[in-house]
C-alpha positions as CSV (number, residue, x, y, z in Angstrom):
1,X,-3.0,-24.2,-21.6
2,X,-0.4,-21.5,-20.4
3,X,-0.8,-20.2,-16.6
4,X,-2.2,-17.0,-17.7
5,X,-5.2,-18.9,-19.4
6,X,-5.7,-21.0,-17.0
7,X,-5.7,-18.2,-14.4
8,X,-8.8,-16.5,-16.3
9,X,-10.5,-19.9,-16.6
10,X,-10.4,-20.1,-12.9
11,X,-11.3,-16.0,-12.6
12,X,-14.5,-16.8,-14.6
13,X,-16.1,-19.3,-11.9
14,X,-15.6,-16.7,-8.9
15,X,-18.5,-14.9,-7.8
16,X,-18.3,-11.0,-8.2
17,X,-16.8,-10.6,-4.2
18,X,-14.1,-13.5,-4.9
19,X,-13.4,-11.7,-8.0
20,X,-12.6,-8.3,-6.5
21,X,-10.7,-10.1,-3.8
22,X,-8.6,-11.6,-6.5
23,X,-8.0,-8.7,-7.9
24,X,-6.3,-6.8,-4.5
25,X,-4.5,-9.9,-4.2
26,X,-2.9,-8.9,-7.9
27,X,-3.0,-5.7,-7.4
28,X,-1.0,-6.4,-4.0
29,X,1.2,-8.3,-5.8
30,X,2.5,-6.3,-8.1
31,X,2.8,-3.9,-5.6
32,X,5.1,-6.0,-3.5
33,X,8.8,-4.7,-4.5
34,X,10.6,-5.8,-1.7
35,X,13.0,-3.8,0.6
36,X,14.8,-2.3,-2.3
37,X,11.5,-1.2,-4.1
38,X,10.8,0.7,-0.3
39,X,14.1,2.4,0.2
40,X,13.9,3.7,-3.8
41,X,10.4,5.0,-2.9
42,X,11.2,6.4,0.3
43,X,14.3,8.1,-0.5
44,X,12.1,9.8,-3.5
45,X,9.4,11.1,-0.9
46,X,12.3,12.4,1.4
47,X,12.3,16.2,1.7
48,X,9.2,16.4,-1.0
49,X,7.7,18.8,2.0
50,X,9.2,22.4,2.5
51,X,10.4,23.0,6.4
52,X,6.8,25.0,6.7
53,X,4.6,22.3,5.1
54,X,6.7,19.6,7.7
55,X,5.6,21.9,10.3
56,X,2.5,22.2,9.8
57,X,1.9,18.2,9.0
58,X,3.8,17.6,12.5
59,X,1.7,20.2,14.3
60,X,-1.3,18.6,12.8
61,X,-0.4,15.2,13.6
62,X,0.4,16.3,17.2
63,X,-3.0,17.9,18.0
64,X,-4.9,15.6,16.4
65,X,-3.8,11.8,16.5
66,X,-4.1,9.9,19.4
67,X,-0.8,8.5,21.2
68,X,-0.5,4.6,21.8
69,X,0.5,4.1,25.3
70,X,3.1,1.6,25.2
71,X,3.1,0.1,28.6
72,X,-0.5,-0.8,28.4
């Protein structure tokens, strides 16, 4: 039996929870590029936002996040 059948044989005795939890795991998974997966990602969102539209998302963020006081 190859890995991927015996993957699905071991899917099919979880109950519908461990199932869905399984499936983030994969999903995770295949997610995880590592650091050069990151950079490519991040250097494609950088400067997706006009000056106005970074304005407004920093003005937003500064009137309503909360600030983490660091020395506490």
């Amino acid at each position: 039996m190859s890995t991927p059948e015996a993957v699905v044989e071991e899917l099919k005795h979880l109950s519908p929870v461990e199932l869905e939890e399984a499936a983030g795991y994969i999903y995770r998974l295949r997610l995880d590029v590592g650091e050069a997966g990151r950079k490519r990602a991040l250097d494609r969102a950088f400067g997706c936002l006009s000056d106005s539209e970074g304005e407004t998302m920093a003005s937003a963020i500064e009137t309503h996040c909360e600030r983490v006081d660091a020395s506490q």
